[in-house]
Residue frames as a rotation matrix with the C-alpha (Angstrom) as fourth column:
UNK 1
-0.651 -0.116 0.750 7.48
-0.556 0.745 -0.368 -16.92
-0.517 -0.657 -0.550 -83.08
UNK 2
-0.274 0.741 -0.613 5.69
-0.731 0.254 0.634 -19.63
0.625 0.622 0.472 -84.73
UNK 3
0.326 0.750 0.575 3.46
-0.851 -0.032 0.524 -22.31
0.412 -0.661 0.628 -83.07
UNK 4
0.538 -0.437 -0.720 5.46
0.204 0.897 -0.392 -24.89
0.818 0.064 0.572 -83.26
UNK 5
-0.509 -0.610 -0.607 8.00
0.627 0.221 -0.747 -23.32
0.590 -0.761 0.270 -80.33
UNK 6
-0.330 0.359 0.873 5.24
-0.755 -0.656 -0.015 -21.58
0.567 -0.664 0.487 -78.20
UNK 7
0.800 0.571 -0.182 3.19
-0.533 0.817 0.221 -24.88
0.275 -0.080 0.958 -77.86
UNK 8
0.238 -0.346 -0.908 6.87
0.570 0.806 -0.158 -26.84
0.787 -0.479 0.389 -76.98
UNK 9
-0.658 -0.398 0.639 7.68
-0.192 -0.732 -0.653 -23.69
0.728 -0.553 0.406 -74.59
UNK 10
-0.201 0.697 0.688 4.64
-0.792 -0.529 0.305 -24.36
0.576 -0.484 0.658 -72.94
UNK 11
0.613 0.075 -0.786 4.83
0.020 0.994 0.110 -28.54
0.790 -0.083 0.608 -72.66
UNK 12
0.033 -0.934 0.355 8.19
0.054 -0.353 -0.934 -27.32
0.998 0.051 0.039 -71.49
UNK 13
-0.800 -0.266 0.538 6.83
-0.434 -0.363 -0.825 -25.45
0.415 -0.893 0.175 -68.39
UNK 14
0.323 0.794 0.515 3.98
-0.935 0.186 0.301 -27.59
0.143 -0.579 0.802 -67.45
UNK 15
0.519 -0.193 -0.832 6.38
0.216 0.972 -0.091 -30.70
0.827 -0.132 0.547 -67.23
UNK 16
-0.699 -0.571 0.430 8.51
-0.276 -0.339 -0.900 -28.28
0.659 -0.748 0.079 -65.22
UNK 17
-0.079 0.384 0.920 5.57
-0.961 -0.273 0.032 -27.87
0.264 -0.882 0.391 -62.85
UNK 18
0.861 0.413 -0.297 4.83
-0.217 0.826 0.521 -31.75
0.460 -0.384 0.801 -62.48
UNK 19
0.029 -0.941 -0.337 8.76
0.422 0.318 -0.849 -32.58
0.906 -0.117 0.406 -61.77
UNK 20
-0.714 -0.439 0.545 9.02
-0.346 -0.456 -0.820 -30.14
0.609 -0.774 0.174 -59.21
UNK 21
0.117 0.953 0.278 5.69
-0.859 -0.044 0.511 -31.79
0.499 -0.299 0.813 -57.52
UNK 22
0.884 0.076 -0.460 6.76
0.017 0.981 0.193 -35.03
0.466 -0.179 0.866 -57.67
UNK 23
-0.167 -0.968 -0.186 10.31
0.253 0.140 -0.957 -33.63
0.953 -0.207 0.222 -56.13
UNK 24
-0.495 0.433 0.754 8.35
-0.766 -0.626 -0.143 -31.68
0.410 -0.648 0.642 -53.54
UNK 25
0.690 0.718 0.091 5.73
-0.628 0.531 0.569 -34.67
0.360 -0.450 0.817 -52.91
UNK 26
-0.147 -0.576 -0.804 9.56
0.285 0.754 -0.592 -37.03
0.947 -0.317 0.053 -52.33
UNK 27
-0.944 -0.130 0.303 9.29
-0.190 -0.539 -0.821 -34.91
0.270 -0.832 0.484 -48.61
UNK 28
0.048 0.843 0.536 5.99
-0.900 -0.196 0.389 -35.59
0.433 -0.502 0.749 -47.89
UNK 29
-0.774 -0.289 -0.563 6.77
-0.326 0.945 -0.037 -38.67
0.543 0.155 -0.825 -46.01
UNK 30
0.048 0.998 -0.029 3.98
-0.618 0.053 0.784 -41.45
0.784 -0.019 0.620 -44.69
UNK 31
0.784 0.284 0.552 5.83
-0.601 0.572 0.558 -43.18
-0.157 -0.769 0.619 -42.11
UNK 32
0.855 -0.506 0.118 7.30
0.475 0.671 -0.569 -45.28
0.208 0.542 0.814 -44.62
UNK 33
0.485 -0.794 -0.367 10.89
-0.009 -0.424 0.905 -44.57
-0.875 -0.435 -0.213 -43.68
UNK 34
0.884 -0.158 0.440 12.87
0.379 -0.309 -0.872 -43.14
0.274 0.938 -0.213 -46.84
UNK 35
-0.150 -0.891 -0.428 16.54
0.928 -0.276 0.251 -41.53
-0.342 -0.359 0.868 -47.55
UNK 36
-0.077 0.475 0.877 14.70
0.699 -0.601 0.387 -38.57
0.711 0.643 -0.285 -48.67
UNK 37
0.909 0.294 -0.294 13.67
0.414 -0.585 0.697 -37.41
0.033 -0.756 -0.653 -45.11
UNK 38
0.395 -0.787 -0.473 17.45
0.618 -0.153 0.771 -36.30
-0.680 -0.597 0.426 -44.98
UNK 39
0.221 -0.480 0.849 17.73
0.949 -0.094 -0.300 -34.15
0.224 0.872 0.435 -48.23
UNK 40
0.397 -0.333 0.856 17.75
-0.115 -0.943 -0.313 -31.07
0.911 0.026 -0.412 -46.59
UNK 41
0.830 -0.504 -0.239 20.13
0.176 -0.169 0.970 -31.81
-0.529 -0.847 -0.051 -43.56
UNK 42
0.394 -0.899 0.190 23.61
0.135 -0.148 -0.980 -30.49
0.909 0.411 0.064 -43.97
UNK 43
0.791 -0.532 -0.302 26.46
0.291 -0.107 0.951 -30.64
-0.538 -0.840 0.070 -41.37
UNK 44
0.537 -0.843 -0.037 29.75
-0.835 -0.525 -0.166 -29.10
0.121 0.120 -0.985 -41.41
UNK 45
0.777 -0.628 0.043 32.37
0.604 0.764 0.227 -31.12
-0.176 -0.150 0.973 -42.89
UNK 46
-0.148 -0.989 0.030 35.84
0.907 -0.124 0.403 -29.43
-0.395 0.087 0.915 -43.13
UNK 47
-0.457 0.250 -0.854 34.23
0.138 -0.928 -0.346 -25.95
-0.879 -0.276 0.390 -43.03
UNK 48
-0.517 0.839 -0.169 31.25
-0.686 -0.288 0.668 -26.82
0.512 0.461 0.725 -46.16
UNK 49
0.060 0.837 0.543 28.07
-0.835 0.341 -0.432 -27.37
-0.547 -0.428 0.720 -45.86
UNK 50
-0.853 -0.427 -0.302 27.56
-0.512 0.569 0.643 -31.06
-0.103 0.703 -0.704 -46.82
UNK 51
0.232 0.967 -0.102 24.37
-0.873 0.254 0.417 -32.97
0.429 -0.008 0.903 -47.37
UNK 52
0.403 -0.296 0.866 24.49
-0.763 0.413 0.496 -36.49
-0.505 -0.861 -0.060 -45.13
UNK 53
0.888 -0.100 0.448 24.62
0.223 0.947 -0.230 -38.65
-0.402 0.304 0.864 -47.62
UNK 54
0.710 -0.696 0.105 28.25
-0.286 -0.421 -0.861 -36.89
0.643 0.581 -0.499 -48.77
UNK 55
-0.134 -0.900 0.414 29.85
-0.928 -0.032 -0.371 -38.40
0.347 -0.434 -0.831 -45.34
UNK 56
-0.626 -0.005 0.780 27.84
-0.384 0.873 -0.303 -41.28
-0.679 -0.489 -0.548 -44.71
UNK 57
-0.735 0.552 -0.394 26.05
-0.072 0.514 0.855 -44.04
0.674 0.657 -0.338 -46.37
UNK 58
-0.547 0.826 0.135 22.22
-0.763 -0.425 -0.488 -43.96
-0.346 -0.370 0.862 -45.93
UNK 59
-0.778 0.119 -0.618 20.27
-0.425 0.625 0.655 -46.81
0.464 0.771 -0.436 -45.74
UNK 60
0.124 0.979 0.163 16.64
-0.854 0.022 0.519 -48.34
0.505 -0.204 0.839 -45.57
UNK 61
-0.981 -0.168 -0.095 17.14
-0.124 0.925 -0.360 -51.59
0.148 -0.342 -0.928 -43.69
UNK 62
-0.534 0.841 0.086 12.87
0.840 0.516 0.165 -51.79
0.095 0.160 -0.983 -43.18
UNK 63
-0.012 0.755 0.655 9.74
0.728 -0.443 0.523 -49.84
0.685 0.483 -0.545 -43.58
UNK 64
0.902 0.378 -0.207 10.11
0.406 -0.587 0.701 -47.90
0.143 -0.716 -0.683 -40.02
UNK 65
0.493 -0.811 -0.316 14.19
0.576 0.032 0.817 -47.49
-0.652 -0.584 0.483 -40.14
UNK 66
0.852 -0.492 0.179 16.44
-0.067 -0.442 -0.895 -45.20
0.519 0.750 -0.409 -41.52
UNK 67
0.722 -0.681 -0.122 20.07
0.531 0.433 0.728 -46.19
-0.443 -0.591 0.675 -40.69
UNK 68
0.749 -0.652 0.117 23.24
-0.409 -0.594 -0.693 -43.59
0.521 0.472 -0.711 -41.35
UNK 69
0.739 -0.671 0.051 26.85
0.444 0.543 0.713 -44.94
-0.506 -0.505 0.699 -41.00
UNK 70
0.793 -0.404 -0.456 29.51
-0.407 -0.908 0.096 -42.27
-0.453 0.109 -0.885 -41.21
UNK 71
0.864 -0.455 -0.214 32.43
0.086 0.554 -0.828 -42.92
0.496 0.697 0.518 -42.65
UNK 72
-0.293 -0.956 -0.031 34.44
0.280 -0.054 -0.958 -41.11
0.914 -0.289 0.284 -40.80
UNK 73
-0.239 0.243 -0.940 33.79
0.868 0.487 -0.094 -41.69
0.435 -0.839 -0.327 -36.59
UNK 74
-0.791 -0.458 -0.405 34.48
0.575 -0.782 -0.240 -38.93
-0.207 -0.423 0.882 -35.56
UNK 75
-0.883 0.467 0.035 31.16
-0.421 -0.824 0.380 -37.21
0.206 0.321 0.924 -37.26
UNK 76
-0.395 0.799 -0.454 28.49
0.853 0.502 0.143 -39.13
0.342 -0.331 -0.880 -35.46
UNK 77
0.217 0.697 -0.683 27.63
0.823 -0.507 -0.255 -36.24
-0.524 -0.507 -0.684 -33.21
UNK 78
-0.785 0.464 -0.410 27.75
-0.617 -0.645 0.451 -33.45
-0.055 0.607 0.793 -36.04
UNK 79
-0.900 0.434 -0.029 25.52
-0.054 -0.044 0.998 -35.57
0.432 0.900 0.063 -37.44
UNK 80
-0.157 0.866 -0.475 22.92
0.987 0.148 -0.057 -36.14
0.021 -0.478 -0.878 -34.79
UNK 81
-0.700 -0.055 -0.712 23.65
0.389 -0.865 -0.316 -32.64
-0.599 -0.498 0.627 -34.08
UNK 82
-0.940 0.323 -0.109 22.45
-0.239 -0.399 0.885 -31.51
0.242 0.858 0.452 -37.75
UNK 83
-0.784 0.587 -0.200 19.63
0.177 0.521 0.835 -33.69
0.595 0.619 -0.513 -37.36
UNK 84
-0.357 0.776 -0.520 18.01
0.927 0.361 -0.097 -32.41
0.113 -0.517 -0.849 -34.49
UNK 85
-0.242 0.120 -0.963 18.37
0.614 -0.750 -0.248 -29.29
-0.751 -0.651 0.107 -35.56
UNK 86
-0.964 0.086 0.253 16.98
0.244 -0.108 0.964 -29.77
0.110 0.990 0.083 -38.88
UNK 87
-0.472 0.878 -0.076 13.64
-0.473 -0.325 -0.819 -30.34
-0.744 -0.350 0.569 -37.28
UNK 88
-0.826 -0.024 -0.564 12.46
-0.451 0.627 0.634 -33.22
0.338 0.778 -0.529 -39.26
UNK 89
0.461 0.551 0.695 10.48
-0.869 0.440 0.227 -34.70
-0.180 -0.709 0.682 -36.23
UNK 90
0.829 0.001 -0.560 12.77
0.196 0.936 0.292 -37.98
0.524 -0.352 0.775 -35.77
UNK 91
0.644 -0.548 0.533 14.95
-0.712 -0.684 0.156 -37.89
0.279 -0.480 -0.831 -33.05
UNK 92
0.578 -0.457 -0.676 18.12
-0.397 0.566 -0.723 -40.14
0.713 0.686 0.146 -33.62
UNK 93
0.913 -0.084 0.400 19.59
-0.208 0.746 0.632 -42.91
-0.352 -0.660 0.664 -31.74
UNK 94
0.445 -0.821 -0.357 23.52
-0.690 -0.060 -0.721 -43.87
0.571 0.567 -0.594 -31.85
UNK 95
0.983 -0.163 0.081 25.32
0.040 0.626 0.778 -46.57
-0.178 -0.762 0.622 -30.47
UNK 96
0.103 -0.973 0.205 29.17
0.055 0.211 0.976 -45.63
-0.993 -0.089 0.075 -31.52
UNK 97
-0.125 0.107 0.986 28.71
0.315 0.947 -0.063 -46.50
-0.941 0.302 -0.152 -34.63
UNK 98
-0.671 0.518 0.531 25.72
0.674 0.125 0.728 -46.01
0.311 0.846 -0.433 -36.17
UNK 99
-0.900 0.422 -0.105 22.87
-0.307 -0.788 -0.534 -43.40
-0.308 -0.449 0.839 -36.14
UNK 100
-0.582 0.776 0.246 19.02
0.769 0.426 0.476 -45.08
0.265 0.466 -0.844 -36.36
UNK 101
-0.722 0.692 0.032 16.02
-0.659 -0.700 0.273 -42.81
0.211 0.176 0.961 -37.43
UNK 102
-0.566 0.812 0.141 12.42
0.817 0.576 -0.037 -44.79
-0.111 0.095 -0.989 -36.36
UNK 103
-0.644 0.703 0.301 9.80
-0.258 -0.570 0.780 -43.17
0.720 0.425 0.549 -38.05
UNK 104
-0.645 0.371 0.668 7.13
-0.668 0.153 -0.729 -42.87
-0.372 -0.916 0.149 -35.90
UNK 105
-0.740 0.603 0.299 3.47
0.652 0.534 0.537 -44.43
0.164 0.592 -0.789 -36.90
UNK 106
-0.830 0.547 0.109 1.17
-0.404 -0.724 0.559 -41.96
0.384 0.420 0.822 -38.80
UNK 107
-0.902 0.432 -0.007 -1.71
-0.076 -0.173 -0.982 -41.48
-0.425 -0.885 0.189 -37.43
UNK 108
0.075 0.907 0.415 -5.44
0.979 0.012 -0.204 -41.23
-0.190 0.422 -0.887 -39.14
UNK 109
0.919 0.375 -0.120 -5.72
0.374 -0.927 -0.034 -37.71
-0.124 -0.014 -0.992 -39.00
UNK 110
-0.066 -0.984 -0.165 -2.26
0.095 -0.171 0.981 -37.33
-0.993 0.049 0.105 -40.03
UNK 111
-0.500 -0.250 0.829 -2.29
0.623 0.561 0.545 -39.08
-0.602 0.789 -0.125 -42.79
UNK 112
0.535 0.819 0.206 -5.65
0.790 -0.399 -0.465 -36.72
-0.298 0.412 -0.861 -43.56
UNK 113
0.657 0.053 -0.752 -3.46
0.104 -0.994 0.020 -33.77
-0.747 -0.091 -0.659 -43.22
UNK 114
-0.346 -0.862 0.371 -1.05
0.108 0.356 0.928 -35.17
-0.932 0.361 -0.030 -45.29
UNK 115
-0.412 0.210 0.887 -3.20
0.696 0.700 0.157 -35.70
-0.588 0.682 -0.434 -47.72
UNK 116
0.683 0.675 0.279 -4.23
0.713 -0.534 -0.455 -32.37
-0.158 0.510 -0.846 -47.91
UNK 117
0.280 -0.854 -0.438 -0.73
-0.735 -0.484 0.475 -30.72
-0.617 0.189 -0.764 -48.13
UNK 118
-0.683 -0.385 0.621 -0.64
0.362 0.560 0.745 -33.00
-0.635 0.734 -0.243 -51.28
UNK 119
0.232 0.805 0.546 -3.66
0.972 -0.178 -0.151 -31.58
-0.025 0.566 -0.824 -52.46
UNK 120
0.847 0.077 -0.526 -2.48
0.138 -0.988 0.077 -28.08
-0.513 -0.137 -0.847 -51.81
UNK 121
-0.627 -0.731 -0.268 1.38
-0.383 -0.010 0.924 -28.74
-0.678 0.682 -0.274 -53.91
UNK 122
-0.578 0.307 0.756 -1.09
0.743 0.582 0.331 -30.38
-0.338 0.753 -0.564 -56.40
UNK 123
0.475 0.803 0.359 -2.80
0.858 -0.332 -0.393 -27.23
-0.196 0.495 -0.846 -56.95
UNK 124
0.239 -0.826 -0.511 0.36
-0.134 -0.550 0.825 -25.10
-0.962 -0.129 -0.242 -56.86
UNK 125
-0.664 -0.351 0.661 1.35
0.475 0.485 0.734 -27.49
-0.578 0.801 -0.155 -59.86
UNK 126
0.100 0.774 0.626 -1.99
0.895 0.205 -0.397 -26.59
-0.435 0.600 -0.672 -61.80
UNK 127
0.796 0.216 -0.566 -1.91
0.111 -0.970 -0.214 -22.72
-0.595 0.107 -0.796 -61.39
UNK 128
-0.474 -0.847 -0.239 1.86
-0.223 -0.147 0.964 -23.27
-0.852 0.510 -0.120 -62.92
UNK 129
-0.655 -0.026 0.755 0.13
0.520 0.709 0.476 -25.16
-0.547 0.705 -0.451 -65.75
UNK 130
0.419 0.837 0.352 -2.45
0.884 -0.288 -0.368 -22.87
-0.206 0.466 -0.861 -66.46
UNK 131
0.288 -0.504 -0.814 -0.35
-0.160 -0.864 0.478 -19.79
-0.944 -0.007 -0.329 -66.27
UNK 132
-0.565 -0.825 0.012 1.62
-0.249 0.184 0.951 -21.71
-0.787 0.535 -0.309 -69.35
UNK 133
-0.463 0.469 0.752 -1.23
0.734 0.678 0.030 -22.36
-0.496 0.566 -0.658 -71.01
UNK 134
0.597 0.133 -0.791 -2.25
0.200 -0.980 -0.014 -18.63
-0.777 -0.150 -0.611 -70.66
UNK 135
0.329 -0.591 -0.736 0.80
-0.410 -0.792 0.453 -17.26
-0.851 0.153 -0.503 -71.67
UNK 136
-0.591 -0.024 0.806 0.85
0.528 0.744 0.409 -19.98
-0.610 0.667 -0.428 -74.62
UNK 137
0.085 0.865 0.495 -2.36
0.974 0.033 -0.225 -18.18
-0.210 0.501 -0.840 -75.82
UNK 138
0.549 -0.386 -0.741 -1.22
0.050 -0.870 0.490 -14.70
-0.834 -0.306 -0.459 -74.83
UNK 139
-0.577 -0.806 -0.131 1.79
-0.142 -0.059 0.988 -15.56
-0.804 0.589 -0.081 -77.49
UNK 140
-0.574 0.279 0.770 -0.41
0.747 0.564 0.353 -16.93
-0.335 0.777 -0.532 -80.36
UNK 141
0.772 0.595 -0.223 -3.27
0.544 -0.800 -0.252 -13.79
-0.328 0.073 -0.942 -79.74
UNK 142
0.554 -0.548 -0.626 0.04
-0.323 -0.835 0.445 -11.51
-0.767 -0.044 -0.640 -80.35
UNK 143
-0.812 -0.562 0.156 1.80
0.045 0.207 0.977 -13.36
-0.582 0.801 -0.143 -83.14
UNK 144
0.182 0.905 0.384 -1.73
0.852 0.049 -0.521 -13.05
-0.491 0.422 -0.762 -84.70
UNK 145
0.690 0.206 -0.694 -1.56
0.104 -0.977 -0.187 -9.30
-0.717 0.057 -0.695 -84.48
UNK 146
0.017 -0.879 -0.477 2.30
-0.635 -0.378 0.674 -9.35
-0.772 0.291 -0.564 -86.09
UNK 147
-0.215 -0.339 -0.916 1.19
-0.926 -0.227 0.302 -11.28
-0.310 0.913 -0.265 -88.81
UNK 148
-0.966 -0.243 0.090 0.16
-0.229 0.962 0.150 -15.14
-0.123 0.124 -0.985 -88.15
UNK 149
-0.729 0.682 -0.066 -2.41
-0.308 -0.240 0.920 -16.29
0.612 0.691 0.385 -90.10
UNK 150
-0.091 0.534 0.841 -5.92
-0.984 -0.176 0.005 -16.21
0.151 -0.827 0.542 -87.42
UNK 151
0.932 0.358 -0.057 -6.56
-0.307 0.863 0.402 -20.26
0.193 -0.357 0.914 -87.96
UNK 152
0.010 -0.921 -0.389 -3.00
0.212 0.382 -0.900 -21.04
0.977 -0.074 0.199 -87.26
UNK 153
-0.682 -0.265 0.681 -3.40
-0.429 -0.609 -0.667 -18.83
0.592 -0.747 0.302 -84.17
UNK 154
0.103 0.808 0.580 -6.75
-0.995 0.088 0.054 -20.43
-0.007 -0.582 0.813 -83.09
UNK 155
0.404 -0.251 -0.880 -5.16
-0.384 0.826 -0.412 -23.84
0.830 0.505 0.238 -83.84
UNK 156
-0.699 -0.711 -0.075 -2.46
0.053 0.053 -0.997 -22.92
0.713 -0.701 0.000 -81.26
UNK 157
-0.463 0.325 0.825 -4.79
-0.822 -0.505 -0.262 -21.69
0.332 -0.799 0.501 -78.91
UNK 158
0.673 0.727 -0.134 -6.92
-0.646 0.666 0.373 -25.13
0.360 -0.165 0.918 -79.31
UNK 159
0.248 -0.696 -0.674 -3.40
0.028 0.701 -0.713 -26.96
0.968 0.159 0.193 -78.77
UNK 160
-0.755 -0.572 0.321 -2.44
-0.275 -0.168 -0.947 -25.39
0.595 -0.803 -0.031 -75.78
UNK 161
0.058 0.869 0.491 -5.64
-0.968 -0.072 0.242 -26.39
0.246 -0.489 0.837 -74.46
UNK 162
0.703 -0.194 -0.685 -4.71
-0.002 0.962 -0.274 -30.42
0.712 0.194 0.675 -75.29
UNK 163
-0.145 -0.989 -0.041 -1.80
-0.097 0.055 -0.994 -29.62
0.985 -0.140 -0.104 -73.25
UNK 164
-0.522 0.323 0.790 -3.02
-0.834 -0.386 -0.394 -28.55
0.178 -0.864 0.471 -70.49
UNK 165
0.446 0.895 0.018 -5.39
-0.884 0.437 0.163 -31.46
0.138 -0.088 0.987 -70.42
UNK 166
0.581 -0.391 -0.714 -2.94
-0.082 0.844 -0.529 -33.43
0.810 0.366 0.458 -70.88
UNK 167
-0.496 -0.865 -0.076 -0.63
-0.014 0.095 -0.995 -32.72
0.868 -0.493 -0.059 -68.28
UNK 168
-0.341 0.313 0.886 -3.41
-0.928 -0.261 -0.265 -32.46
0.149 -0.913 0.379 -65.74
UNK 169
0.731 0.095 -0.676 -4.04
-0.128 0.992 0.001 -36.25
0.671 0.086 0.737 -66.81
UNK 170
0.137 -0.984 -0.111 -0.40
0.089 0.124 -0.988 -36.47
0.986 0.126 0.105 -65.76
UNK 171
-0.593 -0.194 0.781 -0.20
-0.590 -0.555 -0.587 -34.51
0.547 -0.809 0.214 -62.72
UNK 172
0.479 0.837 0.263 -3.72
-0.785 0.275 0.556 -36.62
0.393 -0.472 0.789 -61.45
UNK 173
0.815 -0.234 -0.531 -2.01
0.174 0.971 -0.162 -39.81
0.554 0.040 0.832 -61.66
UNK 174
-0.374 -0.859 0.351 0.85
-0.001 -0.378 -0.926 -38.35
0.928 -0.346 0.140 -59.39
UNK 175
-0.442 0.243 0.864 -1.36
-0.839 -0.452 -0.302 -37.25
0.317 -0.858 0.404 -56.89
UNK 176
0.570 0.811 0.129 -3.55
-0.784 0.491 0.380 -40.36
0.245 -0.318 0.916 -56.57
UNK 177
0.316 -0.635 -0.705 -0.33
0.509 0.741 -0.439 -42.95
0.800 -0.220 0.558 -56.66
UNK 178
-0.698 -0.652 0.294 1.17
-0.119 -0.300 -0.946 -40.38
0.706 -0.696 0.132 -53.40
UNK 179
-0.218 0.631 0.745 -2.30
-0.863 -0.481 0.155 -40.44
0.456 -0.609 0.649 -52.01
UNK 180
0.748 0.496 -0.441 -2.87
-0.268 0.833 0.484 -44.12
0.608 -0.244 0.756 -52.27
UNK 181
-0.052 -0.994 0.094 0.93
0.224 -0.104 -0.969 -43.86
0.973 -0.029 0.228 -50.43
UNK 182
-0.442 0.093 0.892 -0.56
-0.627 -0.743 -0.233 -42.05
0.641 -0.662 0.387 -47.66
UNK 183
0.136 0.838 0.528 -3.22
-0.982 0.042 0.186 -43.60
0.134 -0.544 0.828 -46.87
UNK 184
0.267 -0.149 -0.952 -1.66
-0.279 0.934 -0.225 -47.13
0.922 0.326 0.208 -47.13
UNK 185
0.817 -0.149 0.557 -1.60
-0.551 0.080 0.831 -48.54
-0.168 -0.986 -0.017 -43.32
């Protein structure tokens, strides 16, 4: 192995870890009504599981509304069905139609907890990053042994450090744009 594909192996998994944060932080919601709160419902459509937005269009009409309009009538009450038994906490309104989500309004001390179940997937994210930064060094300390010359190896080791630094630059700026999110009345 030479340093050149430990050091992108490692970039590799410490973008992995931010992506999956920022896919993980799309679910933390603040109120702000989103078509996100619905990625994990599925209802039974012609015997698969479908996600909602596969039978109906989902849509934001304002900050407190989430508004679903089946295509086909006939799947209004699967879908409420799904939805209250997704356990989301919103409990959905239909008139024939249509099916409206109101988000409630987040609380103070919500928002706090919120804010620390971001801080707790933000440190999930790190331990991934360090692990890769580890096992970056781990690889360089052992291609030493088999033969790479020691400042090439202590190069890598100083690189994978940059990385790391780097993506936790990365990863900060995530957390503080979801926090200022949170906390945004």
């Amino acid at each position: 192995m030479d340093s050149k594909t430990i050091l992108n192996e490692a970039s590799a998994r410490m973008q992995k870890a931010i992506d999956y944060l920022e896919e993980t932080l799309l679910n933390i919601r603040a109120g702000k009504a989103s078509p996100t709160v619905l990625n994990g419902v599925f209802v039974d459509y012609y015997g698969s599981q479908t996600p909602i937005s596969g039978v109906a269009s989902v849509l934001v009409p304002d900050a407190k509304t989430v508004l679903i309009q089946p295509w086909d009538k006939k799947m209004i009450r699967t879908i409420e069905k799904a939805i209250l038994d997704s356990n989301i906490g919103l409990t959905p309104s239909n008139n024939g139609e249509q099916i409206r989500l109101t988000m409630p309004p987040v609380t103070e001390e919500r928002r706090k907890e919120l804010v620390k179940q971001v801080r707790a997937e933000a440190e999930t994210a790190r331990v991934s990053m360090r692990n890769a930064r580890r096992d970056a060094v781990d690889a360089f300390k052992k291609a030493m042994k088999e033969g790479m010359p020691e400042d090439e190896s202590k190069d890598g080791e100083t690189q994978s450090q940059k990385l790391l630094e780097k993506f936790s630059k990365q990863l900060d700026g995530v957390i503080e744009r979801k926090e200022k999110e949170i906390m945004t009345v």
